[in-house]
TORKOL-295547 format. One record per residue: x, y, z of N, C-alpha, C in turn. Coordinates in steps of 0.1 Angstrom, whole numbers, padded with zeros to 4 digits, always signed. Example, Ala and Ser with C-alpha at 12.3 -4.5 7.8 and 13.67 -1.06 7.14 Angstrom:
residues 2
+0132-0057+0078+0123-0045+0078+0132-0033+0078/+0128-0022+0071+0137-0011+0071+0129+0000+0079/
end
This chain:
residues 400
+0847-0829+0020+0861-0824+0017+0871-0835+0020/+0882-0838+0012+0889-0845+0015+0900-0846+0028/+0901-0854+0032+0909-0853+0042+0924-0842+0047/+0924-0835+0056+0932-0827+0051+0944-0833+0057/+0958-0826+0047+0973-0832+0052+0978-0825+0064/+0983-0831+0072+0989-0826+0086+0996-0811+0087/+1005-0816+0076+1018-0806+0075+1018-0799+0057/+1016-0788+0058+1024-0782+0042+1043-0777+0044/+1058-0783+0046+1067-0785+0051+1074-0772+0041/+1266-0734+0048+1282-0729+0040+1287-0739+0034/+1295-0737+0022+1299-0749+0017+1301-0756+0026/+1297-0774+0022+1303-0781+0032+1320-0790+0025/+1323-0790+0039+1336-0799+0033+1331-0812+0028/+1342-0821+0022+1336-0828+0015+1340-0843+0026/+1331-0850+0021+1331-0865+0033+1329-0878+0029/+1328-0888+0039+1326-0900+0036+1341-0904+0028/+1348-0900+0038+1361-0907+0038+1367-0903+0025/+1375-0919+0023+1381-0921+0007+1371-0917-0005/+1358-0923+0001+1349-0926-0017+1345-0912-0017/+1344-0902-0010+1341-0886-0012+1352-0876-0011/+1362-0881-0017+1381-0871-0017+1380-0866-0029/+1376-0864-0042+1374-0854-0047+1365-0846-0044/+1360-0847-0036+1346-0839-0045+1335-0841-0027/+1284-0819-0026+1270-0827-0015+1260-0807-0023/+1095-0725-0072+1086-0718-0076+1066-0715-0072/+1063-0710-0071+1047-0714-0067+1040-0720-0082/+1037-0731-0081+1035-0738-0091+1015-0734-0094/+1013-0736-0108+0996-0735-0109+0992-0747-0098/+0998-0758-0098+0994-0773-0089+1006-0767-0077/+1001-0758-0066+1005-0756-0057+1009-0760-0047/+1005-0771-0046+1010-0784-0036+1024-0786-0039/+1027-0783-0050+1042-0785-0053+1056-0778-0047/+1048-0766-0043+1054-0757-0038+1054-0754-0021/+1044-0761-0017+1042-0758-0004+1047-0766+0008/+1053-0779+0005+1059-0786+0015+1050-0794+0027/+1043-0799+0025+1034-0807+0027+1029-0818+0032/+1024-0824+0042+1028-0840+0052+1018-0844+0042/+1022-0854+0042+1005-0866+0032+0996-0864+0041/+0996-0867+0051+0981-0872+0060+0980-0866+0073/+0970-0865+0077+0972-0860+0091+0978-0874+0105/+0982-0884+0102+0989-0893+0109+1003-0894+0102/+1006-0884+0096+1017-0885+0089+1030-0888+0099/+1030-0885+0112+1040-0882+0120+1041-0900+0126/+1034-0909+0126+1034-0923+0130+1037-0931+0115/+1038-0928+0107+1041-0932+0096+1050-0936+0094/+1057-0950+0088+1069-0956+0088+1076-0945+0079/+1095-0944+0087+1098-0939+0083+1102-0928+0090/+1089-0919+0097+1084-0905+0102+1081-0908+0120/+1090-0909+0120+1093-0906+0138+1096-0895+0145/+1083-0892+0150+1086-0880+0162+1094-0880+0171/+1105-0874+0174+1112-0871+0187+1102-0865+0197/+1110-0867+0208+1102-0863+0217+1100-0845+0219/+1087-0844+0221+1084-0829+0219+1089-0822+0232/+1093-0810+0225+1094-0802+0242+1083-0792+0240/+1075-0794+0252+1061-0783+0251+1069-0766+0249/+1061-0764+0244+1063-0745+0239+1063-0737+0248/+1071-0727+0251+1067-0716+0264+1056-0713+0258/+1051-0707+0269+1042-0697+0267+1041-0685+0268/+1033-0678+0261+1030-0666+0262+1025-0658+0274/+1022-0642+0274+1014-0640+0282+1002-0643+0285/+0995-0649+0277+0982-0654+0278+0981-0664+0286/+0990-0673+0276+0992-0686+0282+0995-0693+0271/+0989-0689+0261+0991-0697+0248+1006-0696+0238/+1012-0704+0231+1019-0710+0228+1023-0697+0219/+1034-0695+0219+1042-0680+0213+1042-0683+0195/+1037-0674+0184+1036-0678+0173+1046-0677+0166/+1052-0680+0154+1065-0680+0146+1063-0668+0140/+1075-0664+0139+1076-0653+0133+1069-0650+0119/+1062-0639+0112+1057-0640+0101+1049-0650+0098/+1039-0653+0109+1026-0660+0110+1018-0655+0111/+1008-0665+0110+0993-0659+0114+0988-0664+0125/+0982-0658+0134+0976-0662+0143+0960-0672+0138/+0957-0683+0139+0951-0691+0135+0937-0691+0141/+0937-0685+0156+0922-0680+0160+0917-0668+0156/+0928-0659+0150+0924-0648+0144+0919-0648+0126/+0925-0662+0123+0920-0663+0113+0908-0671+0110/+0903-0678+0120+0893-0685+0119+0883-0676+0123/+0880-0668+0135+0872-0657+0142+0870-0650+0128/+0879-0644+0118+0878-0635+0108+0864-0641+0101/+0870-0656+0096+0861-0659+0089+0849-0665+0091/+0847-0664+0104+0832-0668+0114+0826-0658+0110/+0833-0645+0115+0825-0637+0116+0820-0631+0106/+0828-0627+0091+0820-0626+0075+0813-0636+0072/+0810-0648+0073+0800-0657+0073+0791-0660+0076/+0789-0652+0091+0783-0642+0100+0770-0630+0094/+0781-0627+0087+0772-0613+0080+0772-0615+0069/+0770-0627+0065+0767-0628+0049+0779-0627+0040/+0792-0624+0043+0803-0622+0031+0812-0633+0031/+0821-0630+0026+0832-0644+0021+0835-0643+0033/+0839-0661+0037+0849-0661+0053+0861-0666+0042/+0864-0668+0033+0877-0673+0027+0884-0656+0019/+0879-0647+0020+0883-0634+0020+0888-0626+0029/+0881-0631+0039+0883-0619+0055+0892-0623+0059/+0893-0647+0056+0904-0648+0063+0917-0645+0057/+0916-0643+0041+0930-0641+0034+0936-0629+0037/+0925-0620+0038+0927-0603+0051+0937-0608+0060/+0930-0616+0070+0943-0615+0085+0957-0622+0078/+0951-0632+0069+0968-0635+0064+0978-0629+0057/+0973-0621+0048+0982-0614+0045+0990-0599+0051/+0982-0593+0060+0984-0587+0067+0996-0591+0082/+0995-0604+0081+1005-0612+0090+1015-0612+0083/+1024-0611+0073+1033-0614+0070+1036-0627+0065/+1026-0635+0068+1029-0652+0061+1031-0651+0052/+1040-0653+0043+1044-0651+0029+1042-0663+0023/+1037-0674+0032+1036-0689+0023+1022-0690+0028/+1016-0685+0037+0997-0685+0041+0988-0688+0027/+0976-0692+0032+0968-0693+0016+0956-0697+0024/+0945-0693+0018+0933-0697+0019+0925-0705+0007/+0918-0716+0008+0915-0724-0002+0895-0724+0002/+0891-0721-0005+0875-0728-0006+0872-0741-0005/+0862-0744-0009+0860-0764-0005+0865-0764-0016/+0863-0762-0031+0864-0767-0044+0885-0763-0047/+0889-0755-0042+0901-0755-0045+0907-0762-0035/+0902-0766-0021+0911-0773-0019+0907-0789-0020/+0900-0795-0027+0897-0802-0033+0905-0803-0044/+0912-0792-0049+0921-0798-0065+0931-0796-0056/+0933-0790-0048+0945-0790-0041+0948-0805-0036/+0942-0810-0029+0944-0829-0031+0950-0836-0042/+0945-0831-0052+0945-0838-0065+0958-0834-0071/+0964-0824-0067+0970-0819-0075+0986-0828-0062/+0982-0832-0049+0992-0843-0046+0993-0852-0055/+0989-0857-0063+0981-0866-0070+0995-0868-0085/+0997-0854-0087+1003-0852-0098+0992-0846-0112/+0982-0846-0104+0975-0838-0114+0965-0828-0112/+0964-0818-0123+0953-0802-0121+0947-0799-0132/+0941-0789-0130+0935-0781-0140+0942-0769-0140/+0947-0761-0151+0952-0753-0154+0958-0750-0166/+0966-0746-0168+0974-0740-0185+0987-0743-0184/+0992-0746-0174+1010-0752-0173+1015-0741-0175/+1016-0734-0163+1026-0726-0156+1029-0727-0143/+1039-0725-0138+1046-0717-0128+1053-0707-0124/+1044-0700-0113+1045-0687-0113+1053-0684-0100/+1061-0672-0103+1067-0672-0088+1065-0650-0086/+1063-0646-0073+1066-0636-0069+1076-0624-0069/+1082-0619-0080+1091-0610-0074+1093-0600-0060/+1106-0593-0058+1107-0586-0043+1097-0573-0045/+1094-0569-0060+1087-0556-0060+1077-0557-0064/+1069-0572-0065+1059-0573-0068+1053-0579-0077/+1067-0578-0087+1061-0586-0102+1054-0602-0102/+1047-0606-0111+1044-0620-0110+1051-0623-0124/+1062-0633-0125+1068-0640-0135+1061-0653-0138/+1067-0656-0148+1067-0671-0157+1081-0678-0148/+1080-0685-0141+1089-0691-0134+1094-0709-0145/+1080-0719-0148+1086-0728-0159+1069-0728-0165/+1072-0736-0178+1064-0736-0187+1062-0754-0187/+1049-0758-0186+1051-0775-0191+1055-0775-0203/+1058-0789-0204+1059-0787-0222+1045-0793-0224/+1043-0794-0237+1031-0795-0241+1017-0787-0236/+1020-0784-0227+1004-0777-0222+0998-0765-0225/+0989-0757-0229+0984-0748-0233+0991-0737-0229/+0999-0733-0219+1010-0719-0220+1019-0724-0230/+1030-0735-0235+1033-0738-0237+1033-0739-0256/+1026-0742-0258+1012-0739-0273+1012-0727-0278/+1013-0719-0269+1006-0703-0271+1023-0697-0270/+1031-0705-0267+1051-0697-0269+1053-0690-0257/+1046-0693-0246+1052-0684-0233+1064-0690-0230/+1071-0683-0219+1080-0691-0220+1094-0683-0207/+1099-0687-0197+1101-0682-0186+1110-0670-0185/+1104-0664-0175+1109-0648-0171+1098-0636-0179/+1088-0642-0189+1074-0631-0191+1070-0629-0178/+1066-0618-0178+1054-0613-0171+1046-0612-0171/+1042-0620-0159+1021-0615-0161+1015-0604-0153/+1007-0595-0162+1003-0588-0156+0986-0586-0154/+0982-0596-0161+0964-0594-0157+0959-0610-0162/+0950-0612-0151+0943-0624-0156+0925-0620-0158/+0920-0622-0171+0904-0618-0171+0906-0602-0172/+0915-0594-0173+0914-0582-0169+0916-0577-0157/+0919-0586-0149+0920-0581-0135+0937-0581-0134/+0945-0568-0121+0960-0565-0123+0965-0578-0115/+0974-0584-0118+0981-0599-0110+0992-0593-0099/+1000-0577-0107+1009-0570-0097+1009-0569-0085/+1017-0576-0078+1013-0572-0060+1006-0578-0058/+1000-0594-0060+0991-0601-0053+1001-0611-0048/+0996-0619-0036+1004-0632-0037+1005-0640-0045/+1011-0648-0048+1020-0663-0057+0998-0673-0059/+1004-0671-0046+0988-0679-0042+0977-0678-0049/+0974-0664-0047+0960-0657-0054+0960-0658-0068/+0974-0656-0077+0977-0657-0087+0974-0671-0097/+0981-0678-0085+0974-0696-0086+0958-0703-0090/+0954-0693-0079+0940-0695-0075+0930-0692-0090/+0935-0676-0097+0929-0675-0105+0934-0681-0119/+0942-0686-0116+0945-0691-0129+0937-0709-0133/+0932-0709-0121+0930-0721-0120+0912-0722-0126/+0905-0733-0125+0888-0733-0130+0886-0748-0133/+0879-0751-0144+0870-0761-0150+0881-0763-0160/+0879-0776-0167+0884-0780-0179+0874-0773-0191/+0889-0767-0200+0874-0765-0210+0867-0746-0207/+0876-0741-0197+0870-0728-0196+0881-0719-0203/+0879-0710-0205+0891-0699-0208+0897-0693-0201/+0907-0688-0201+0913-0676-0196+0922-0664-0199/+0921-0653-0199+0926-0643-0207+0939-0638-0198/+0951-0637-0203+0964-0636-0195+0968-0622-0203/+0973-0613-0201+0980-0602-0204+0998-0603-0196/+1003-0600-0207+1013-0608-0206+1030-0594-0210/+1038-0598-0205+1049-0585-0212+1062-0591-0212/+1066-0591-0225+1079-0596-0231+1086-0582-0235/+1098-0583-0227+1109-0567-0234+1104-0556-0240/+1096-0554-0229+1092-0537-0227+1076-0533-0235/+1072-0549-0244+1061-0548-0252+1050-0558-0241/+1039-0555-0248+1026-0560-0239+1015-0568-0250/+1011-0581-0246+1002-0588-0253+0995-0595-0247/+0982-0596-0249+0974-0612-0245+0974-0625-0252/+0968-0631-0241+0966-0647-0248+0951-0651-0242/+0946-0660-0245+0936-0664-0245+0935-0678-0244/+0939-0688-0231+0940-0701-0231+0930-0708-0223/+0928-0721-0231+0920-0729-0226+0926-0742-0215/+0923-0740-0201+0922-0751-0190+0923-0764-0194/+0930-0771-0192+0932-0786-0190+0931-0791-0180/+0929-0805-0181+0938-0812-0168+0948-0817-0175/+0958-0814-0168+0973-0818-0170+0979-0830-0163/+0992-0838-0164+0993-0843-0157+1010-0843-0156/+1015-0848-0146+1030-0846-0148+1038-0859-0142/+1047-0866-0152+1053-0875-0139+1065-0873-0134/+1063-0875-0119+1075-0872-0110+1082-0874-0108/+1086-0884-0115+1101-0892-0115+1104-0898-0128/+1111-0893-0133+1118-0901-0146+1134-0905-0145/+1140-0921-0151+1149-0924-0150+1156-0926-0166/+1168-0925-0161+1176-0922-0178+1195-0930-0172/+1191-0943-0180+1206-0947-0178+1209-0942-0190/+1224-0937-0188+1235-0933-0197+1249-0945-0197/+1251-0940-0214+1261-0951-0219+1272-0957-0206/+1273-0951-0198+1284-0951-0190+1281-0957-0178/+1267-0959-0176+1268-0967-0166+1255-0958-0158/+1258-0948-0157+1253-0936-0146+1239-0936-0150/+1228-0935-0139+1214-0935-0140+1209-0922-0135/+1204-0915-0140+1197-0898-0137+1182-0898-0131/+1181-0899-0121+1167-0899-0117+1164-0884-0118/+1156-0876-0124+1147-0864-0127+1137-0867-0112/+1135-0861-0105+1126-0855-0094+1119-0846-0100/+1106-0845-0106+1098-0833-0111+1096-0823-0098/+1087-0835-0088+1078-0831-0081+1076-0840-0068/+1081-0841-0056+1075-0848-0048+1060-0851-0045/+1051-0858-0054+1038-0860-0054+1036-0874-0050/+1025-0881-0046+1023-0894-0036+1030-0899-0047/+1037-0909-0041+1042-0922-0052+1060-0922-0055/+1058-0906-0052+1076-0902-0061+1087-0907-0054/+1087-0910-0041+1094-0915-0030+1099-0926-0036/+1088-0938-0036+1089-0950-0039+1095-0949-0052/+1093-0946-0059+1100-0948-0079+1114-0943-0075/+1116-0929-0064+1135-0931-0066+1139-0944-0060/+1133-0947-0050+1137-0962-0043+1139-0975-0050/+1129-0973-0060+1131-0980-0072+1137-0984-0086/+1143-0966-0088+1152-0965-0093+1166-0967-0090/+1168-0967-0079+1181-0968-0072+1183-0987-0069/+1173-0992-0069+1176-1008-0068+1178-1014-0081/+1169-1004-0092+1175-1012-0107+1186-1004-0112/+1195-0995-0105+1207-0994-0112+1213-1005-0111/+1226-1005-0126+1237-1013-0126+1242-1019-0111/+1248-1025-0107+1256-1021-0096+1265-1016-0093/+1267-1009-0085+1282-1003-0082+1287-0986-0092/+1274-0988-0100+1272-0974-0108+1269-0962-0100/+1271-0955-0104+1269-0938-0100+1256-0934-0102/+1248-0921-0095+1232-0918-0095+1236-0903-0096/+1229-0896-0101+1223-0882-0106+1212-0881-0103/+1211-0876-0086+1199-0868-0088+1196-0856-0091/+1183-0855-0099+1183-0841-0105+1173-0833-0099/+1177-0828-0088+1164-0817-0081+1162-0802-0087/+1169-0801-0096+1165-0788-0106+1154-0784-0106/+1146-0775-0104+1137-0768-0104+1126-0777-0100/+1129-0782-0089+1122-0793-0083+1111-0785-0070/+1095-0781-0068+1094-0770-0058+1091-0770-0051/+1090-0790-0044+1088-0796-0037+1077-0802-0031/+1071-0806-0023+1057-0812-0023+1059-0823-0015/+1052-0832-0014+1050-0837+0001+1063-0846+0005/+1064-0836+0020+1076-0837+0025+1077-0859+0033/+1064-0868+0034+1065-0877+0035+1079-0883+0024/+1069-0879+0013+1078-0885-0001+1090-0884-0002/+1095-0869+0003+1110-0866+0003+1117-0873+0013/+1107-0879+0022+1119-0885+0035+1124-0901+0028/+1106-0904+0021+1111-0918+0010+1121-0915+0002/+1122-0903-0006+1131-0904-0015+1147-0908-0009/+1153-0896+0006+1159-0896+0010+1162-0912+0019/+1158-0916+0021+1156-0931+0025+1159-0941+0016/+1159-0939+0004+1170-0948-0011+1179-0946-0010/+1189-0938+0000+1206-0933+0000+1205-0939+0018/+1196-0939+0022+1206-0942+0034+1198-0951+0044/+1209-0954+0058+1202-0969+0064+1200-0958+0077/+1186-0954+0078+1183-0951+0089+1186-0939+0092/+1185-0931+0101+1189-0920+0105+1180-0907+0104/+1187-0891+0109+1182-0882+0106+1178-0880+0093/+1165-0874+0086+1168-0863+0077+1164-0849+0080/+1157-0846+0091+1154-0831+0095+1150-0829+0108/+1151-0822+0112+1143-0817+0123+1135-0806+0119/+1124-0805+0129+1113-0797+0123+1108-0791+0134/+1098-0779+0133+1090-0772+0147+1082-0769+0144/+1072-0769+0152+1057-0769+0150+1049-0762+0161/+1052-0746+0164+1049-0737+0171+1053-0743+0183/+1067-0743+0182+1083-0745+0194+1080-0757+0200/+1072-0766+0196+1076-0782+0199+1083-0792+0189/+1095-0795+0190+1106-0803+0179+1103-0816+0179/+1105-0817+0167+1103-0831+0159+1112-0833+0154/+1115-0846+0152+1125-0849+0140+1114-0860+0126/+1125-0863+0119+1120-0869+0108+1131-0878+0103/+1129-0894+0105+1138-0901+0101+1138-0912+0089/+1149-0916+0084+1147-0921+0073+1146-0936+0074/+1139-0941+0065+1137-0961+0069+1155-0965+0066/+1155-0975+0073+1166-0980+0073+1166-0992+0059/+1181-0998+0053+1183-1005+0041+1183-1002+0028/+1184-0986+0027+1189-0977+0017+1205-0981+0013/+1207-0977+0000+1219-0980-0006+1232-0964+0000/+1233-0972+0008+1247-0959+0015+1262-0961+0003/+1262-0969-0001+1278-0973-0010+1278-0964-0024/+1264-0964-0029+1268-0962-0042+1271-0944-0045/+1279-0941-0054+1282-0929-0060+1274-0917-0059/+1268-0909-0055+1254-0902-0057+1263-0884-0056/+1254-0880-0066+1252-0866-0069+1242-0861-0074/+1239-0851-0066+1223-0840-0062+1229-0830-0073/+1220-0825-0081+1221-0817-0087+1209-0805-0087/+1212-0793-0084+1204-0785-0074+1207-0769-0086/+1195-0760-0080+1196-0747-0091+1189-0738-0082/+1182-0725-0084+1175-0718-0077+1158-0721-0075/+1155-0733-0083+1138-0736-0084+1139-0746-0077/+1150-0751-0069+1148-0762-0057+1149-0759-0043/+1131-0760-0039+1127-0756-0033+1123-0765-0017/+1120-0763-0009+1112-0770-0001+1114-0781+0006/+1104-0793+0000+1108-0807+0006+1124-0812-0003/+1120-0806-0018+1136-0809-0026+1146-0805-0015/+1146-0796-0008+1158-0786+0000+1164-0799+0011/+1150-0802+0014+1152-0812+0028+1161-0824+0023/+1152-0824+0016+1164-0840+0005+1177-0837+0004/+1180-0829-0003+1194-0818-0002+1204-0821+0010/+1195-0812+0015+1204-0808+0031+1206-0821+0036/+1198-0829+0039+1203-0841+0047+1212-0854+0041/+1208-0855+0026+1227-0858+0018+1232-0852+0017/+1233-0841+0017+1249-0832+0022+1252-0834+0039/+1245-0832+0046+1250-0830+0060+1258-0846+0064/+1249-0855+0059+1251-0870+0064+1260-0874+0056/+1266-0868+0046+1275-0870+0038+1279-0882+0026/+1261-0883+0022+1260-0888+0014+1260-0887-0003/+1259-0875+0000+1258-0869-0017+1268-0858-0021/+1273-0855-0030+1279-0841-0032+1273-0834-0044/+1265-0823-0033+1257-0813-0045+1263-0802-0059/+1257-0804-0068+1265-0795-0077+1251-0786-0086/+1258-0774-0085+1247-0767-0093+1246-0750-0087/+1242-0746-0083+1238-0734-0079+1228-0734-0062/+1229-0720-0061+1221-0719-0048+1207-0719-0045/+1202-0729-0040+1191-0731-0034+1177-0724-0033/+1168-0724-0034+1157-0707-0034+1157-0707-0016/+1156-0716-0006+1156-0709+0007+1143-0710+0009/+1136-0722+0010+1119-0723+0015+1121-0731+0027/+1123-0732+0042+1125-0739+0045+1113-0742+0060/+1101-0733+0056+1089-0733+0061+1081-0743+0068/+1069-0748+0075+1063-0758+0076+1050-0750+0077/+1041-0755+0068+1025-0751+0070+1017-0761+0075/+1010-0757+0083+1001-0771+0087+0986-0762+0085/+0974-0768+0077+0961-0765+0072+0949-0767+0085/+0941-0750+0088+0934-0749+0095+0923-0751+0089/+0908-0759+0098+0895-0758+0086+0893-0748+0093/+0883-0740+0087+0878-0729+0093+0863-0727+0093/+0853-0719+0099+0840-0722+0100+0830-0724+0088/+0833-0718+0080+0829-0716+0069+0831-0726+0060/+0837-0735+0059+0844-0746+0053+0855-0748+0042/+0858-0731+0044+0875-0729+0036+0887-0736+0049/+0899-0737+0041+0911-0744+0048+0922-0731+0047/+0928-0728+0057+0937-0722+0057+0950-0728+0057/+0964-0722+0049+0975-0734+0053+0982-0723+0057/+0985-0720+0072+0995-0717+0078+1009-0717+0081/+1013-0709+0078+1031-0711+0086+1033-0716+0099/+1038-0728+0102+1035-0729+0120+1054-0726+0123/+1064-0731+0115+1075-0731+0122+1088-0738+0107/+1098-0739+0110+1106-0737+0096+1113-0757+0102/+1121-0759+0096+1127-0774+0096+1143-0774+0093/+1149-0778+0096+1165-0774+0098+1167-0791+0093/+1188-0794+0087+1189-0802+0084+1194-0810+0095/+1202-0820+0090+1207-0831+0102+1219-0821+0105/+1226-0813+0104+1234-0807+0111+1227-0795+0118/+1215-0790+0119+1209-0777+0122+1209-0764+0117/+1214-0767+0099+1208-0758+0094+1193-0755+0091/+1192-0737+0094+1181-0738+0086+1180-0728+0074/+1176-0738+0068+1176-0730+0052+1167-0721+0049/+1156-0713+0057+1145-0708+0054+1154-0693+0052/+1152-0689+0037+1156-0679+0035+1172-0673+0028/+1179-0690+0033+1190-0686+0031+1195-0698+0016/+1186-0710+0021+1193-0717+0009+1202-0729+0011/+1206-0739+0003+1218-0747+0002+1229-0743-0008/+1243-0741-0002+1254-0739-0011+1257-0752-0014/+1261-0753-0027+1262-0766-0032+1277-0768-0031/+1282-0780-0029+1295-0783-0023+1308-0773-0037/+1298-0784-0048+1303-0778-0065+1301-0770-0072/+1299-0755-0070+1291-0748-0077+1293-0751-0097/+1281-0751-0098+1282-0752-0114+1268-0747-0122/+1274-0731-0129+1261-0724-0132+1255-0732-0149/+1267-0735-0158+1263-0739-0168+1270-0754-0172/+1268-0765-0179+1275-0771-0177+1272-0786-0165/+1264-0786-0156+1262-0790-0147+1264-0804-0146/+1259-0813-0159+1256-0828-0158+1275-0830-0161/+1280-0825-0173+1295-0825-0172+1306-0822-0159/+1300-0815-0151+1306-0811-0139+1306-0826-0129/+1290-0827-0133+1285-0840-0121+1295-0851-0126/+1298-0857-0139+1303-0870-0146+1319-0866-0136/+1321-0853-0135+1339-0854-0135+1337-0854-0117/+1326-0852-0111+1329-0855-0097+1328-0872-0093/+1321-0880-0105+1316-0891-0101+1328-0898-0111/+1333-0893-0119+1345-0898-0123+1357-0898-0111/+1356-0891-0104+1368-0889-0089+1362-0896-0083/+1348-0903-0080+1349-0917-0070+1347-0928-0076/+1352-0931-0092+1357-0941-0096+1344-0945-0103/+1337-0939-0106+1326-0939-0115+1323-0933-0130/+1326-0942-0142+1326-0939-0155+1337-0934-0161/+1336-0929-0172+1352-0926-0180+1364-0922-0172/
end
C-alpha cells in the first residue's frame, strides 16, 4: 500500500494601507475534496512548522477527548478486527461505526481504492468526470462535469440527479460511497440513472483514466495574469509560485479558486507562500493539540492580487482564502464559501482498509473557523465576477 498522508485538512475591512483603499464538492478523484497533508512527515516539511503543541485534556478514561462529530478510531478499528474475524468485510463494519458517528467527511477505503486514492493526488483517476456533492435531504447531485470526459459526452451536466448506479439507490448514501461506486477499471461500464426536471433516464458510461491540470495561467491584454487553481494536487503549489514570478512586473494576479475542492493542504500553504514572506497561514487541531502552518518566506507581498471565490471552494482552497484575507493580502470577490474547514488524518486498520477520520477543524490567521460557516468575500460578486475583479485591481492602480 502506498504510503499513507498524515493529514486529509464577517466581511473583512479592507487593508494593507494605501495599495488596498478601494477595495480579500466531493469530487469522483476524492482527494480533491478532502484536505489532505502529502506525507506523513508532512509537519517537518519546509514551509510546515509545528507550533508548539499543547497536550489534550483528557478524558475520563484518560484518553484524549474526541471532536465533535467524529469517530472514535479504536472503535473503528476493533469494528473491523472483529468482521475480519468472522469472515466478513472489515471495510464495511468499519464504515458502520463511521457513519453512525456523525463524521460527515469519514470514509473507508480498501487497499485498491486507496491506492487510486494516491493517484488521484497525482491529478489523476479512473472514473467518468463527475463531481458529486450531497444534498441536506439526501439527494446526490451533479456538482461539475469535466469537459471532455465520458459524463460530459453523454450531456450531463450540473444540478442532475443521480439516483442509481448499476441499479443500486445512490439517495441517502454518503458523497463517499457514491464516489466509491462510481469508480472501477478502465474500460468497465457503468450504468447511472439519472433525473433532469421531473423526468428520469439512464446512461451507460465507460471508465477512463482521466487527467486534469491544476494550474492554468492566462495573461490578459492588460497586463493581468489569471492563475485557475483546478485542484490542489502534488505540484500545484509550485506552478502558482511560478506563475507569480513570470508575471509582467508590477501587474495585477487573479486568483481563481472557483469551484476549487481542495486537496492537499501542503500545496495550499505553497500556493499561499507565492503572496507572502513568511508568516501564518492556519492554525490547525489535531484531537486538541495546536499547530500552526507557516508560509516560506520571499513571496511577492507588493503585487495587486485578487481571489476569486464561489460556493465549490472548498477546503485547503478555503485555507488559501482565509489567510490572504486575514494577512491582508488579497481582496476576495465572488460569493460565499462552502464551509469545509475539517482535518482528516487516515487510520490503517487490521484488515488492511484505511480509514480517514475527522480529527479536528483549522482556523485562519485571525482565528476564524470556517468549518461550516464559510468565507465572506470582501466583494460580493454573484455574476460578473472577472469584471468586478479588473474594477478592484483598477483601484490599486492596475490596468484600464
Amino acid at each position: 500500500m502506498p504510503g499513507l498522508p498524515a493529514f486529509c485538512l464577517r466581511p473583512r475591512d479592507l487593508r494593507r494601507g494605501a495599495v488596498l483603499t478601494l477595495v480579500f464538492l466531493v469530487t469522483v478523484g476524492t482527494a480533491a475534496s478532502t484536505g489532505c497533508w502529502d506525507r506523513a512527515d508532512a509537519l517537518t516539511a519546509p514551509g510546515l512548522t509545528a507550533a508548539g503543541a499543547h497536550p489534550p485534556a483528557s478524558g475520563p478514561s484518560g484518553a484524549p477527548p474526541r471532536t465533535s462529530g467524529t469517530a472514535d478510531r479504536e472503535a473503528v478499528a476493533r469494528a473491523a478486527a472483529d468482521a475480519a474475524a468472522e469472515g466478513k468485510s472489515g471495510k464495511k463494519a468499519a464504515q458502520e461505526v463511521v457513519s453512525r458517528s456523525g463524521d460527515r467527511w469519514g470514509v473507508v477505503y480498501d487497499r485498491g481504492e486507496y491506492a487510486a486514492f494516491t493517484d488521484e493526488l497525482d491529478g489523476r483517476w479512473t472514473g467518468v468526470g463527475l463531481w458529486v456533492e450531497r444534498r441536506g435531504d439526501g439527494r446526490i447531485e451533479i456538482a461539475r462535469v469535466q469537459p471532455g470526459g465520458p459524463a460530459a459526452r453523454a450531456g450531463l451536466r450540473p444540478g442532475d440527479r443521480l439516483l442509481g448506479l448499476d441499479a443500486r439507490t445512490v439517495t441517502g448514501l454518503p458523497a463517499s460511497e457514491v464516489v466509491s461506486l462510481l469508480r472501477g477499471e478502465a474500460g468497465t461500464p457503468v450504468v447511472l440513472r439519472l433525473g433532469r426536471d421531473g423526468s428520469e433516464r439512464t446512461e451507460t458510461l465507460v471508465r477512463e483514466q482521466l487527467h486534469i491540470e491544476p494550474v492554468t495561467v492566462q495573461q490578459l491584454p492588460d497586463g493581468v495574469t489569471v492563475i485557475k487553481v483546478v485542484s490542489f494536487t502534488r505540484g500545484s503549489g509550485e506552478r502558482v509560485r511560478a506563475a507569480v514570478r513570470a508575471a509582467p512586473p508590477g501587474a495585477g494576479v487573479m486568483l481563481d479558486l472557483r469551484g476549487n475542492p481542495g486537496g492537499l493542504v501542503t500545496e495550499a500553504v505553497t500556493a499561499a507562500s507565492a503572496f507572502l514572506d513568511g508568516g501564518l497561514v492556519a492554525t490547525y487541531d489535531v484531537r486538541g493539540s495546536e499547530r500552526a502552518l507557516y508560509a516560506s518566506p520571499g513571496g511577492d507581498t507588493a503585487r495587486p492580487l485578487v481571489a476569486l471565490v464561489d460556493g465549490g471552494t472548498m477546503s485547503a482552497a478555503e485555507l488559501v482564502t482565509g489567510a490572504l484575507q486575514d494577512r491582508g493580502r488579497a481582496v476576495a470577490v465572488g460569493t460565499r464559501t462552502f464551509g469545509k474547514g475539517s482535518v482528516q488524518m487516515p487510520t490503517p486498520l487490521p484488515d488492511g482498509s484505511v480509514a480517514e477520520l475527522t480529527v479536528g477543524t483549522y482556523r485562519t490567521p485571525a482565528g476564524r473557523s470556517l468549518d461550516g460557516s464559510g468565507i465572506t468575500p470582501d466583494l460580493a460578486a454573484g455574476e460578473g465576477v472577472e469584471e468586478r475583479a479588473h474594477t478592484v485591481l483598477g483601484g490599486l492602480g492596475v490596468g484600464p
